[in-house]
RORO-896198 format. One record per atom (N, C-alpha, C, O): residue number from 0; atom name; x, y, z. Coordinates in nm, 3 decimals, decimal comma. Layout:
N
{i:NUM	at:CA	px:X	py:Y	pz:Z}
...
% end
This chain:
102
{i:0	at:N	px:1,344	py:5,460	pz:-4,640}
{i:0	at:CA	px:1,294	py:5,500	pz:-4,771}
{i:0	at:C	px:1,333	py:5,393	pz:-4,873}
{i:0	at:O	px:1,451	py:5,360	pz:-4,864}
{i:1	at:N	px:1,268	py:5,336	pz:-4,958}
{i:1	at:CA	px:1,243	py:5,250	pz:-5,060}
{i:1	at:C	px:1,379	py:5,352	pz:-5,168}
{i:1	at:O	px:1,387	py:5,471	pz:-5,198}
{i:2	at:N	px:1,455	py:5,242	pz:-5,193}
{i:2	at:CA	px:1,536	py:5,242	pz:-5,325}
{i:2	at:C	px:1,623	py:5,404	pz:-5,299}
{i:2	at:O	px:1,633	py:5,492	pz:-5,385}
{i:3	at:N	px:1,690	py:5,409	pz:-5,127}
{i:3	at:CA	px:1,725	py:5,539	pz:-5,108}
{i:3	at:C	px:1,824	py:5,561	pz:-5,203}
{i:3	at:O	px:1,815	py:5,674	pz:-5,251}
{i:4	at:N	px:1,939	py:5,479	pz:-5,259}
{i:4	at:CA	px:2,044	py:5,492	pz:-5,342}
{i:4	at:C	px:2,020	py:5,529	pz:-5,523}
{i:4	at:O	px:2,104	py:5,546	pz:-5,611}
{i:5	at:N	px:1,888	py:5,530	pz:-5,526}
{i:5	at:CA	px:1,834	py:5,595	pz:-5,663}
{i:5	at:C	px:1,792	py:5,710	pz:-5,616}
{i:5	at:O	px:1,806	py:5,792	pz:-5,706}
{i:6	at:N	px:1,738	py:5,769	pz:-5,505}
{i:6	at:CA	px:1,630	py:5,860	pz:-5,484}
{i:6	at:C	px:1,758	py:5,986	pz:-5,502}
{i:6	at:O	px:1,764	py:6,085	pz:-5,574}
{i:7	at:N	px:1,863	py:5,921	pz:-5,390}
{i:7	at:CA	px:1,979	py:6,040	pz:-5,359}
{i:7	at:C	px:2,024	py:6,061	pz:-5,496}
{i:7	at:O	px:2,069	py:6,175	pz:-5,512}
{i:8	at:N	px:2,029	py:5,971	pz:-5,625}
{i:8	at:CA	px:2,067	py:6,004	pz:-5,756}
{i:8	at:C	px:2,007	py:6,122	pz:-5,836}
{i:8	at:O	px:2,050	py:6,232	pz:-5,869}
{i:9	at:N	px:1,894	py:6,058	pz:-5,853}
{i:9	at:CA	px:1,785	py:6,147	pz:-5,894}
{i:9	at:C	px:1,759	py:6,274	pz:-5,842}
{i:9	at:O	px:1,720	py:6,367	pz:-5,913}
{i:10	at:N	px:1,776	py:6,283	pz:-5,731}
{i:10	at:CA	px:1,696	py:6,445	pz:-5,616}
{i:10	at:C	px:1,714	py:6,548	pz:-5,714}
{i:10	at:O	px:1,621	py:6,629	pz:-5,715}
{i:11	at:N	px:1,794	py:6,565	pz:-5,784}
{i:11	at:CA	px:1,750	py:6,679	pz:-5,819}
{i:11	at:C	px:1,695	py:6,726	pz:-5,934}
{i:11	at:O	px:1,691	py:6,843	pz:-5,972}
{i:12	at:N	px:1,639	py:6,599	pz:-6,005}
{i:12	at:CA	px:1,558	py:6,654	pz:-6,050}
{i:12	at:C	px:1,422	py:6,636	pz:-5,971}
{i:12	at:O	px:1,336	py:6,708	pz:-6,022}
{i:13	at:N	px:1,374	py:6,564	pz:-5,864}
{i:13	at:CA	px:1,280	py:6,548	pz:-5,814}
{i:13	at:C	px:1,268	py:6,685	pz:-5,737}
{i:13	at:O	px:1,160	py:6,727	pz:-5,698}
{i:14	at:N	px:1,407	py:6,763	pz:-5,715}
{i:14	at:CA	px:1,372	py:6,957	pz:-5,614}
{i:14	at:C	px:1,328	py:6,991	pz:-5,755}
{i:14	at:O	px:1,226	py:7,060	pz:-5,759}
{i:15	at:N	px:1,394	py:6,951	pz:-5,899}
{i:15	at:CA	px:1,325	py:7,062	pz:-5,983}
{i:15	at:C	px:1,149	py:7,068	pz:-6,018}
{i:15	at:O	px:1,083	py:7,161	pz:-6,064}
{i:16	at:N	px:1,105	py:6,918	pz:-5,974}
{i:16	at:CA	px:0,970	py:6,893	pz:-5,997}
{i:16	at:C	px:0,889	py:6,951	pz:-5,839}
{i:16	at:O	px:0,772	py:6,983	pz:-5,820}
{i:17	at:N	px:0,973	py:6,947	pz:-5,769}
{i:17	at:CA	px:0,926	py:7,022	pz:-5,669}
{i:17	at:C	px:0,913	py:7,161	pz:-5,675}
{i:17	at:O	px:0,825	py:7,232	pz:-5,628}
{i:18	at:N	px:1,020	py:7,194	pz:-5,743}
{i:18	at:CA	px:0,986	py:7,375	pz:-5,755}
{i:18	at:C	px:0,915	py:7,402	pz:-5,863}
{i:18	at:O	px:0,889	py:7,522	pz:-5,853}
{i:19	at:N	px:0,855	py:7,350	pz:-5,985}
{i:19	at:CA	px:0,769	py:7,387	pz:-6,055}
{i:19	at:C	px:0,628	py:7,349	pz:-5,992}
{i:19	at:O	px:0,525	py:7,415	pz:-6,002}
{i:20	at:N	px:0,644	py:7,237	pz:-5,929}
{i:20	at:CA	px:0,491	py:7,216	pz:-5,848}
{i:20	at:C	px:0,434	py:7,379	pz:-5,748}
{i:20	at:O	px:0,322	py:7,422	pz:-5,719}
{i:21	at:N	px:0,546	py:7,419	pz:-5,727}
{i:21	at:CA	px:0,563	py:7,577	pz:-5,642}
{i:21	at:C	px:0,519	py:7,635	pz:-5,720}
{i:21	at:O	px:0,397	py:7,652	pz:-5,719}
{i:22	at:N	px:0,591	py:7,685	pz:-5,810}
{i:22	at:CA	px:0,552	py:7,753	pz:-5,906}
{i:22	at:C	px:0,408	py:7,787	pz:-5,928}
{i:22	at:O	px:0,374	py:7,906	pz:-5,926}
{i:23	at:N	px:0,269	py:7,637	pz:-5,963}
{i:23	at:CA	px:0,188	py:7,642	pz:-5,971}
{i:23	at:C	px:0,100	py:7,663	pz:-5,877}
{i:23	at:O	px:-0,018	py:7,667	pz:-5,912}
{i:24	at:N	px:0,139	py:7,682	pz:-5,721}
{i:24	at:CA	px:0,093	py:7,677	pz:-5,648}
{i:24	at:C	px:0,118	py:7,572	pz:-5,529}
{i:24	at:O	px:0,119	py:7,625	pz:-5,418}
{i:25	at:N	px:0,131	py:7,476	pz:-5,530}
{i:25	at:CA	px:0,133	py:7,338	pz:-5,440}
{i:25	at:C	px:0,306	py:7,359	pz:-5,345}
{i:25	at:O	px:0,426	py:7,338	pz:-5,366}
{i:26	at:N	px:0,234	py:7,402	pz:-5,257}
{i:26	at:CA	px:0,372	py:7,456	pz:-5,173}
{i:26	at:C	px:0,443	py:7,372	pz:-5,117}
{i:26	at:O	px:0,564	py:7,370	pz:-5,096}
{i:27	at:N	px:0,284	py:7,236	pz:-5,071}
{i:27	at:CA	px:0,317	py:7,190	pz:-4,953}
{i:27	at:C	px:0,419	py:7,052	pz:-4,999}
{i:27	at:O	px:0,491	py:6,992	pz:-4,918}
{i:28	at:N	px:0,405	py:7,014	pz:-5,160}
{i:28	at:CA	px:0,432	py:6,887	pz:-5,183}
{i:28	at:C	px:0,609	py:6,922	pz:-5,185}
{i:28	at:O	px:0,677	py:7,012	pz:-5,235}
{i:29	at:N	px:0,646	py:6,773	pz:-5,083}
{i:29	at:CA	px:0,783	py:6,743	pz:-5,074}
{i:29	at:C	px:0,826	py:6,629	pz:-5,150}
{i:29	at:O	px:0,773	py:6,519	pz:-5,164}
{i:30	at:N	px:0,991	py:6,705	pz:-5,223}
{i:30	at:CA	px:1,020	py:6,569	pz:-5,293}
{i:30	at:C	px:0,993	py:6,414	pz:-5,219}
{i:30	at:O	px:0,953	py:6,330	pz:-5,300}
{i:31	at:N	px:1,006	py:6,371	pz:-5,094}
{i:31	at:CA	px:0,959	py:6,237	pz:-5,037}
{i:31	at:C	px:0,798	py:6,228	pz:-5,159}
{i:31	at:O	px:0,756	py:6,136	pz:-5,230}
{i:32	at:N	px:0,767	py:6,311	pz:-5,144}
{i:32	at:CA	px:0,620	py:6,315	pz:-5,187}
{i:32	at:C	px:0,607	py:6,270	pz:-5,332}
{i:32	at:O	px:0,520	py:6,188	pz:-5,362}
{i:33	at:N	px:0,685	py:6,319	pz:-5,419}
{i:33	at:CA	px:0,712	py:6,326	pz:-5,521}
{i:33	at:C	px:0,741	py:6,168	pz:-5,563}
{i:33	at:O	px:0,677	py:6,106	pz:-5,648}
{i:34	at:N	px:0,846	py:6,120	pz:-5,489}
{i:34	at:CA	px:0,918	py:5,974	pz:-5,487}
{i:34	at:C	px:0,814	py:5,897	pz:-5,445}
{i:34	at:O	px:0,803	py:5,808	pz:-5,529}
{i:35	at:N	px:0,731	py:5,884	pz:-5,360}
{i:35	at:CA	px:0,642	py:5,803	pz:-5,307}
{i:35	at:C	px:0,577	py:5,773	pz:-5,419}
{i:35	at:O	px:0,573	py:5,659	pz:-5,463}
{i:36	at:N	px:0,517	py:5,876	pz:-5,477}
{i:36	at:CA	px:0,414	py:5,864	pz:-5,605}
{i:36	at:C	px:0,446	py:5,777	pz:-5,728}
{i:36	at:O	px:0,382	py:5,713	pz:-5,812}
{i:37	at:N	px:0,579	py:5,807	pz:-5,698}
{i:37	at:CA	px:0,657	py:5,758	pz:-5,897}
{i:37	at:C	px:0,693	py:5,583	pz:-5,820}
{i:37	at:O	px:0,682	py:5,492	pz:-5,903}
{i:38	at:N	px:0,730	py:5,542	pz:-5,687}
{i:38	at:CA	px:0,716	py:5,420	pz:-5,637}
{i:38	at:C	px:0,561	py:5,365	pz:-5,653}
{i:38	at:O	px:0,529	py:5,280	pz:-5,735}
{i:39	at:N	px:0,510	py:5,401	pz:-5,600}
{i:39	at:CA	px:0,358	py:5,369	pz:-5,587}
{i:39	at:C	px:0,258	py:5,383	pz:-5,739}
{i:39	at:O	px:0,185	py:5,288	pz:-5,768}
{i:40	at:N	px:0,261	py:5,448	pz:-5,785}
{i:40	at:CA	px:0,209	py:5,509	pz:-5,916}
{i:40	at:C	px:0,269	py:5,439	pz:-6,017}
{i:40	at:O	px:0,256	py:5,324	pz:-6,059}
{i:41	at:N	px:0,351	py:5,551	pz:-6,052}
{i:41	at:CA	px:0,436	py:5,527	pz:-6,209}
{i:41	at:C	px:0,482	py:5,390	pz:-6,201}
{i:41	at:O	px:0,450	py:5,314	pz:-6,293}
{i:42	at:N	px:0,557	py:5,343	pz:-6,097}
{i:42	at:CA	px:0,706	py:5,211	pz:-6,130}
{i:42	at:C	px:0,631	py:5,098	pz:-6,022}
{i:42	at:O	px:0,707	py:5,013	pz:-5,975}
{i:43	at:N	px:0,489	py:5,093	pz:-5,980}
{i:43	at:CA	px:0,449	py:4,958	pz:-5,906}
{i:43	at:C	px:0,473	py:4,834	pz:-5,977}
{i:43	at:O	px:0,476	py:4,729	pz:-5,912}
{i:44	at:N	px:0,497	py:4,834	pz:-6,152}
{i:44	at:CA	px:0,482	py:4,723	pz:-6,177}
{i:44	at:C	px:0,598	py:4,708	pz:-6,224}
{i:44	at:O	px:0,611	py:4,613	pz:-6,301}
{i:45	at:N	px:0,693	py:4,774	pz:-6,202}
{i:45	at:CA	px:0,849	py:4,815	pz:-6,224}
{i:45	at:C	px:0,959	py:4,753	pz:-6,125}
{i:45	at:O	px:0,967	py:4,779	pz:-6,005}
{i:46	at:N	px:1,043	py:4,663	pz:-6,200}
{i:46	at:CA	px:1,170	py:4,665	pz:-6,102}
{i:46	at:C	px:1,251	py:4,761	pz:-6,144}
{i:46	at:O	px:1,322	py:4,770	pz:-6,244}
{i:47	at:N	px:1,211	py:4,897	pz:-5,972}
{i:47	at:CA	px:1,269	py:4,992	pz:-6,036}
{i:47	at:C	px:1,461	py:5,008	pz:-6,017}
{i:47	at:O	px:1,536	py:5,101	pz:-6,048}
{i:48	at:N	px:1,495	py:4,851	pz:-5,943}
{i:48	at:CA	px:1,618	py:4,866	pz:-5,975}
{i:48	at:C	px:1,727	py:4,815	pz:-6,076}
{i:48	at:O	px:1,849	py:4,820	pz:-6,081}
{i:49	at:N	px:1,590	py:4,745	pz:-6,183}
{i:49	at:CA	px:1,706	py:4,724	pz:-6,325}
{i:49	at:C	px:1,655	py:4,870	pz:-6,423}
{i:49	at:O	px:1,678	py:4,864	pz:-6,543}
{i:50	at:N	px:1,590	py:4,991	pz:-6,369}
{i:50	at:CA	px:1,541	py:5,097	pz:-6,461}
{i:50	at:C	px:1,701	py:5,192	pz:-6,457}
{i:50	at:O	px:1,790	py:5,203	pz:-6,373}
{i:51	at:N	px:1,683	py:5,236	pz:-6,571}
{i:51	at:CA	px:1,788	py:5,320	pz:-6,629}
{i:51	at:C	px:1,770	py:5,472	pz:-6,557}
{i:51	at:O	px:1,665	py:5,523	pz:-6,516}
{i:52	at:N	px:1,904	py:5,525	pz:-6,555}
{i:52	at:CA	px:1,878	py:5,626	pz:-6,418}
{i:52	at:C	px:1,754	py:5,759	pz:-6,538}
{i:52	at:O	px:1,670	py:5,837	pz:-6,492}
{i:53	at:N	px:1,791	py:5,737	pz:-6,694}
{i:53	at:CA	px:1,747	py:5,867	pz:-6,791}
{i:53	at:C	px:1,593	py:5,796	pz:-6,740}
{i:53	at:O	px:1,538	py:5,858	pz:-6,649}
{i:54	at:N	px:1,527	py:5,682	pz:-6,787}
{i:54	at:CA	px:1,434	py:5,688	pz:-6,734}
{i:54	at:C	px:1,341	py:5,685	pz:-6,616}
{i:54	at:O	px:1,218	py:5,683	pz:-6,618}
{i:55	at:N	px:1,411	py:5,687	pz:-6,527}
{i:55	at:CA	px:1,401	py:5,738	pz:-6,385}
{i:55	at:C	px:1,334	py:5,902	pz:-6,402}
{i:55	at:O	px:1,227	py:5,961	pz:-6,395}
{i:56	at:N	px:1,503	py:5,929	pz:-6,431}
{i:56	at:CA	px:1,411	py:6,086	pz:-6,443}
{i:56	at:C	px:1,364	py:6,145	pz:-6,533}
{i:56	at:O	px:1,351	py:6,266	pz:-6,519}
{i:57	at:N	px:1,327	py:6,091	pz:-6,640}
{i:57	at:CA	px:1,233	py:6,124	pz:-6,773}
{i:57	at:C	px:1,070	py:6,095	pz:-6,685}
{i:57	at:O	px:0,971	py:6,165	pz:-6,706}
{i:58	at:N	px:1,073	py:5,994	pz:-6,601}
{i:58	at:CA	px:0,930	py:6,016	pz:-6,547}
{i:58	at:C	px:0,897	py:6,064	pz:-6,458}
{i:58	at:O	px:0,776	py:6,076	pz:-6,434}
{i:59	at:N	px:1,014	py:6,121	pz:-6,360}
{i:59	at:CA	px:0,995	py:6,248	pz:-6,266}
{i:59	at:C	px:0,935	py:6,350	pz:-6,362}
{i:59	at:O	px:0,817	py:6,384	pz:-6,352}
{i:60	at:N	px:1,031	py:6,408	pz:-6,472}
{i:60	at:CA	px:1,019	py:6,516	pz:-6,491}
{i:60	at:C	px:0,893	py:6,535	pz:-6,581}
{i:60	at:O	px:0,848	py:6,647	pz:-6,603}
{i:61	at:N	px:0,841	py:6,430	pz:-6,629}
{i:61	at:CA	px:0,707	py:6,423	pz:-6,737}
{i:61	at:C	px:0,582	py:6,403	pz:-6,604}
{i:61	at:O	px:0,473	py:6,350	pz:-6,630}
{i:62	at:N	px:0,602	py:6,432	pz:-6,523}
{i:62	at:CA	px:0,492	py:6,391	pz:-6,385}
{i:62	at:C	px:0,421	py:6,562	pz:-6,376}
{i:62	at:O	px:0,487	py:6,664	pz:-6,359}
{i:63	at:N	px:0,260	py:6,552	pz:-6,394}
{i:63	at:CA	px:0,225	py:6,686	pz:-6,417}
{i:63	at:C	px:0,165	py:6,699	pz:-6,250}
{i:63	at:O	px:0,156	py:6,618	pz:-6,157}
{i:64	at:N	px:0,141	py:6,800	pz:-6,260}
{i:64	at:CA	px:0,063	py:6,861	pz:-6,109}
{i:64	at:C	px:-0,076	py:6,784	pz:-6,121}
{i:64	at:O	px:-0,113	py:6,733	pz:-6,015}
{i:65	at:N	px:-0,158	py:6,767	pz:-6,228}
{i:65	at:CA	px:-0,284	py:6,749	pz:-6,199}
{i:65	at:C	px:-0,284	py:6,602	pz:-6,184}
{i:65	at:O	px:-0,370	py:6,549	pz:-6,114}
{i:66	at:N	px:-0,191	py:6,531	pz:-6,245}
{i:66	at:CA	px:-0,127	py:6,387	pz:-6,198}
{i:66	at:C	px:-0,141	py:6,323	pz:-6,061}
{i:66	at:O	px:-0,208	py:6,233	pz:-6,009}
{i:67	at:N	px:-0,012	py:6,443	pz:-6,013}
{i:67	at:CA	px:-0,004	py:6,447	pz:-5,855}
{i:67	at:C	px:-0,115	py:6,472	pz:-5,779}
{i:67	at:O	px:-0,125	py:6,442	pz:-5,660}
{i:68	at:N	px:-0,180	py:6,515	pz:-5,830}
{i:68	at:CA	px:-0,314	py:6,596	pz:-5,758}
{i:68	at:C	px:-0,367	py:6,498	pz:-5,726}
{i:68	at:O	px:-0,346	py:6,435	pz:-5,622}
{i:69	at:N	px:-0,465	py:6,465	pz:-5,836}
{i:69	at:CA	px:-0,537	py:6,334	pz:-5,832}
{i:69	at:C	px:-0,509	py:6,190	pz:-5,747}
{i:69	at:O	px:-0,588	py:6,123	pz:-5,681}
{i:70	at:N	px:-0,384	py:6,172	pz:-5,772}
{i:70	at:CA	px:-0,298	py:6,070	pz:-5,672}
{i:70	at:C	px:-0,334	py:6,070	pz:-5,516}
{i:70	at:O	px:-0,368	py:5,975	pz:-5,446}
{i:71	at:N	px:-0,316	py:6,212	pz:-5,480}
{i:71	at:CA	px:-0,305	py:6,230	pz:-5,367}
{i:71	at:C	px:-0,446	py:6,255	pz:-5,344}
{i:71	at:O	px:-0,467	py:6,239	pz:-5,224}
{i:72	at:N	px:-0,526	py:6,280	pz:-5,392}
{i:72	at:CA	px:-0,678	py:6,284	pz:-5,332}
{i:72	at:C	px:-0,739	py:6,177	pz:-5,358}
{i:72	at:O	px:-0,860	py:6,183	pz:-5,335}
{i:73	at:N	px:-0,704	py:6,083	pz:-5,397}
{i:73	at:CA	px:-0,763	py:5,913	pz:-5,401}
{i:73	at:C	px:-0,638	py:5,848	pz:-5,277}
{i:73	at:O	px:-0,706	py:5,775	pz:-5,205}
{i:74	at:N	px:-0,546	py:5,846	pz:-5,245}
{i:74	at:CA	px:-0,488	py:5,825	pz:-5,163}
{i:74	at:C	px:-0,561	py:5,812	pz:-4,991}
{i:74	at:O	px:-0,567	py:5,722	pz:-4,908}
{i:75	at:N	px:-0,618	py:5,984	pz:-5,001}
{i:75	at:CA	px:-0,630	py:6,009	pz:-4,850}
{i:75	at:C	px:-0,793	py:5,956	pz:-4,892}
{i:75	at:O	px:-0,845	py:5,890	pz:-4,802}
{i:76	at:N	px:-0,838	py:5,967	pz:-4,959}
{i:76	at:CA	px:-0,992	py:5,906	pz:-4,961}
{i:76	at:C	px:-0,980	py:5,760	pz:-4,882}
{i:76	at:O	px:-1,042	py:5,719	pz:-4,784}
{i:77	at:N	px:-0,865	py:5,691	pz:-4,971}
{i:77	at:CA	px:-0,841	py:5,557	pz:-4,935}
{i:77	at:C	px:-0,841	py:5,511	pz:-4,769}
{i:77	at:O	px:-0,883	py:5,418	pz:-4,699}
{i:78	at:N	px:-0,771	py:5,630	pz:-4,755}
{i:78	at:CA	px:-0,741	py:5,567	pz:-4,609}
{i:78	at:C	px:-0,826	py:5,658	pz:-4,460}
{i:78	at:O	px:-0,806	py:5,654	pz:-4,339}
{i:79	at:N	px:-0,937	py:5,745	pz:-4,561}
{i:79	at:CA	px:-0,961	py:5,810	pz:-4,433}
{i:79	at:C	px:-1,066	py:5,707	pz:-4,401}
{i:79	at:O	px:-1,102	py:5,629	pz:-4,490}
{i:80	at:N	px:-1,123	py:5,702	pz:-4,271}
{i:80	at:CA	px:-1,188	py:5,617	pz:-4,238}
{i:80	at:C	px:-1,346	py:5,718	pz:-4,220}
{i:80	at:O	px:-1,355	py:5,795	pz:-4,125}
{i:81	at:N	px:-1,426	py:5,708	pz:-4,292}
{i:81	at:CA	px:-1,556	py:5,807	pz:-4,325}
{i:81	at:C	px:-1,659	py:5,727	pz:-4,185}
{i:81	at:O	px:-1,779	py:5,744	pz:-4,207}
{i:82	at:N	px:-1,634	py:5,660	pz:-4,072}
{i:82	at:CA	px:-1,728	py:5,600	pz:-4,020}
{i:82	at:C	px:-1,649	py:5,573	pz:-3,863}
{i:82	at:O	px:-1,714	py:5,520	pz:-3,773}
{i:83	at:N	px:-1,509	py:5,612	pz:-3,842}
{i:83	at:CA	px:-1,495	py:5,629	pz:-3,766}
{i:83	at:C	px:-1,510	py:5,697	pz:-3,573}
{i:83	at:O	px:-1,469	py:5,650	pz:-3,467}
{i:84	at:N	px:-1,582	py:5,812	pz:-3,604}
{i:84	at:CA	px:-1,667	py:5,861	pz:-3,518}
{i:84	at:C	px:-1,766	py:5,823	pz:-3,478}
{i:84	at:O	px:-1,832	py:5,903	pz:-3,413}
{i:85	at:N	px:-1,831	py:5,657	pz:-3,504}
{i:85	at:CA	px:-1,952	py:5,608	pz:-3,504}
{i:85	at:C	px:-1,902	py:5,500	pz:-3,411}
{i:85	at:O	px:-1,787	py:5,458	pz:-3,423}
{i:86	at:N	px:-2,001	py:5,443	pz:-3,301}
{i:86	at:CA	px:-1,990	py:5,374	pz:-3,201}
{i:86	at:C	px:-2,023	py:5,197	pz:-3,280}
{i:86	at:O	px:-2,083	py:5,193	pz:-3,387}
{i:87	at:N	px:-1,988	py:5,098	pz:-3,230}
{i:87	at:CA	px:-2,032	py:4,975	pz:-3,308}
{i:87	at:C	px:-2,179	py:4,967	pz:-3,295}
{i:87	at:O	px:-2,237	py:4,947	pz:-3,401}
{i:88	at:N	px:-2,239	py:4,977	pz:-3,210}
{i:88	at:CA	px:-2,402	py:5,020	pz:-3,223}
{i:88	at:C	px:-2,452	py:5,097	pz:-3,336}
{i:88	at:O	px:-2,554	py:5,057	pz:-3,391}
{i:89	at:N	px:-2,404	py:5,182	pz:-3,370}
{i:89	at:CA	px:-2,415	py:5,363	pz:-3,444}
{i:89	at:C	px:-2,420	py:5,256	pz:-3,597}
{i:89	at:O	px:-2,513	py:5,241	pz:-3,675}
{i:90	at:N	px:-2,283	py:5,194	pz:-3,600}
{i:90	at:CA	px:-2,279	py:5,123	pz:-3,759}
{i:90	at:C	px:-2,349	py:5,034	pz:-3,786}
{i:90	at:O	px:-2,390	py:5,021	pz:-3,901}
{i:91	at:N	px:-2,384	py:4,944	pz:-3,682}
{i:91	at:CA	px:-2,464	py:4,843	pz:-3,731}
{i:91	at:C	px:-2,610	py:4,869	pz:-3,748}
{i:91	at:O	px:-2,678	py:4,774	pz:-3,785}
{i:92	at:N	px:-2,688	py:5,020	pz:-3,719}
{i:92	at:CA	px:-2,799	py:5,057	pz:-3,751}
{i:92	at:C	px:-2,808	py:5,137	pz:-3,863}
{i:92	at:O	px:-2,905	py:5,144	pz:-3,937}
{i:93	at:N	px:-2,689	py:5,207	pz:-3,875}
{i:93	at:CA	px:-2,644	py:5,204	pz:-4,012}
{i:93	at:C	px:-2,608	py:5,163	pz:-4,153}
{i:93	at:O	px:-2,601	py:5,236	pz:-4,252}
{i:94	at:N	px:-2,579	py:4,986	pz:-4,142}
{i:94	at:CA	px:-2,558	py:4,918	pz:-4,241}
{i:94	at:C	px:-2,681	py:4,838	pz:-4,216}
{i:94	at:O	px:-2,709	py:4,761	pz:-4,307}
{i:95	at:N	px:-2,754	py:4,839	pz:-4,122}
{i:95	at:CA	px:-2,858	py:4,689	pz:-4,127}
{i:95	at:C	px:-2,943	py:4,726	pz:-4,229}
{i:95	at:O	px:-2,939	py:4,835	pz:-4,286}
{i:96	at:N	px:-3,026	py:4,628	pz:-4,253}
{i:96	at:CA	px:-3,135	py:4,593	pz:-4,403}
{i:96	at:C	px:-3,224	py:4,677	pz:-4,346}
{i:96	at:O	px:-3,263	py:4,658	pz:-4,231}
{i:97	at:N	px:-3,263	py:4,775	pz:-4,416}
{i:97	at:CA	px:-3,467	py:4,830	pz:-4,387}
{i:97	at:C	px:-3,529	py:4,737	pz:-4,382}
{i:97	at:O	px:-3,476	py:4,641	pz:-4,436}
{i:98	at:N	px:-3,645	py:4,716	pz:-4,330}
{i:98	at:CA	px:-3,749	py:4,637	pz:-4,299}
{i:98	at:C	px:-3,816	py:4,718	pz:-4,408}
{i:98	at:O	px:-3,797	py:4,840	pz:-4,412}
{i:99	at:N	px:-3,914	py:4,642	pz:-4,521}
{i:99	at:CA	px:-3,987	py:4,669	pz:-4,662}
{i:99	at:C	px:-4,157	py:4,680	pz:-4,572}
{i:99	at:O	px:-4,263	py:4,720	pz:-4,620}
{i:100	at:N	px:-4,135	py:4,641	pz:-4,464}
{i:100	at:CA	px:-4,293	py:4,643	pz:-4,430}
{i:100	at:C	px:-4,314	py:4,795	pz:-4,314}
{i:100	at:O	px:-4,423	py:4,831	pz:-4,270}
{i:101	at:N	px:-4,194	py:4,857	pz:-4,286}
{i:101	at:CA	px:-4,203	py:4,953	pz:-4,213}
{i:101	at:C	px:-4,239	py:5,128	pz:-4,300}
{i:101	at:O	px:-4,248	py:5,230	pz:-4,231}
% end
């Protein structure tokens, strides 16, 4: 895990953003989940090891559900592969040019 010696700092407020995510419904999201996002998301352009621990968790705790939401459904878009079940034959009649005279 990326920057485990902040994460173990922080945890708890990242269980408290986990249990209000409950709250609203979202059962399944785990603090890892939570941390991934604020690495990836919030602090990519962040060295998040000269960040101050208050703002660490000032942006856990300002992190909304519909935030998270969104994150995570451009995420798995990213990586699902929509063309996988298709044989290399299958794609390339798929991507080739129409013929304008057919």
């Amino acid at each position: 895990m990326e920057h485990k010696h902040i994460f173990e700092h922080v945890l708890p407020a990242i269980e408290s953003k986990r249990n209000e995510f409950q709250l609203y419904g979202y059962d399944t999201v785990k603090e890892e989940d939570i941390w991934t996002y604020c690495i990836r998301k919030r602090w990519r352009k962040k060295d998040i090891g000269s960040m101050r621990v208050h703002e660490v968790i000032n942006d856990i705790l300002k992190l909304t559900p519909a935030e998270f939401m969104t994150y995570t459904q451009i995420e798995e878009q990213r990586e699902s592969n929509w063309f996988s079940d298709l044989n290399s034959d299958e794609l390339q009649l798929l991507l080739a040019p129409k013929n304008k005279g057919n």
